[in-house]
N, C-alpha and C positions, 0 to 999 in steps of 0.2 A: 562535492559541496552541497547540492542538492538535498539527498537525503541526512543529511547533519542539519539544513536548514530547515525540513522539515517535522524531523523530531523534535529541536526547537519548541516550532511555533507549536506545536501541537501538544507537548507535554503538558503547559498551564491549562490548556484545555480540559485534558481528560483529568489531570486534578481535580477542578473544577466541578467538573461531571461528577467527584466520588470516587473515583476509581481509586483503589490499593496499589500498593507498590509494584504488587507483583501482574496485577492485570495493566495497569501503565507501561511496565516493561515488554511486554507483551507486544501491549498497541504499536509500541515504537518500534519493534522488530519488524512485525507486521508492513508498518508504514517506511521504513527503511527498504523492507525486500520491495514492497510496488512502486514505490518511488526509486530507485536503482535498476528495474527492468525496464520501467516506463523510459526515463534516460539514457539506458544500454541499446535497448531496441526500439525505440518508438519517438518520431518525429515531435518536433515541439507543437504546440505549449504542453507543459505538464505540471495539472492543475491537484493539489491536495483539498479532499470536502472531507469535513468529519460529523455526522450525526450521532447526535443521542437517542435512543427508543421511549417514549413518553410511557411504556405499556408494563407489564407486571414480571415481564421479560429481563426488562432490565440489559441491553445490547447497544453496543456501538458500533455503527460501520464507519467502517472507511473506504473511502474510495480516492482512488487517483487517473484522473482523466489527461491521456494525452492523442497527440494527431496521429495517432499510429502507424504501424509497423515503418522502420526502414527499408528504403528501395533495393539496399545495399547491406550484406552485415560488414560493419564496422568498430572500431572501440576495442578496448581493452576484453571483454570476454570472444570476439571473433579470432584474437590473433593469438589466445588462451590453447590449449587443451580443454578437451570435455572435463575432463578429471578437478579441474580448477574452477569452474562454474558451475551452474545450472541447477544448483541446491536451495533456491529460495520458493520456487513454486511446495516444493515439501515443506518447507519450514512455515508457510504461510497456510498450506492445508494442515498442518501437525496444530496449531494455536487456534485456528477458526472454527465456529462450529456450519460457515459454507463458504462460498466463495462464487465468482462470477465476470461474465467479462460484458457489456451490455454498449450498444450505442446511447450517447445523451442527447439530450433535444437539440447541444450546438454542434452536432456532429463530430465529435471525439469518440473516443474506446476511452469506455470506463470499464476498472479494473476496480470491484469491490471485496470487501470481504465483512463478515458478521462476527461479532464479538460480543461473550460474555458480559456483564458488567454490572451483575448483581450480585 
């Protein structure tokens, strides 16, 4: 539910911004794979930010901050085969032009990523 809820709120957003249909679809893949790892593997809260670039660049990050890693693997891809997960880290470096994983000032793992949007 999560990542459904985060596409969501975030689609009128990147509207908003301008973005085209095809770079919207994009965003939401994007924000679907970090928000679905973030709650696969990584302790609560988990927080969706989305920025626009003010600059000539024309980029939108996104980033999804949560309490990191589980102590324990658990959930529906631990009790998976390899074979049946672990394809979103590609698909989010395949659409980004970078990526990143960064501590935030409230002491979370932030999982960002950079995006086209001009």
């Amino acid at each position: 539910m999560a990542p459904a809820t985060a596409r969501h709120a975030a689609r009128p957003v990147l509207a908003d911004w301008g973005l085209d249909e095809q770079q919207i679809y994009d965003a939401l893949l994007v924000i679907s794979e970090l928000v679905t790892n973030a709650v696969t593997h990584a302790l609560p809260p988990v927080i969706l930010h989305l920025h626009a670039a003010a600059d000539a660049r024309g980029r939108v990050q996104i980033h999804v901050s949560d309490g990191g890693p589980q102590p324990t693997p658990f959930g529906w891809a631990a009790s998976r085969p390899a074979s049946e997960h672990g394809r979103g880290t590609a698909i989010v470096s395949a659409l980004t032009n970078g990526t990143g994983t960064d501590l935030d000032t409230d002491g979370l793992i932030d999982h960002w990523a950079d995006l086209d949007a001009a």
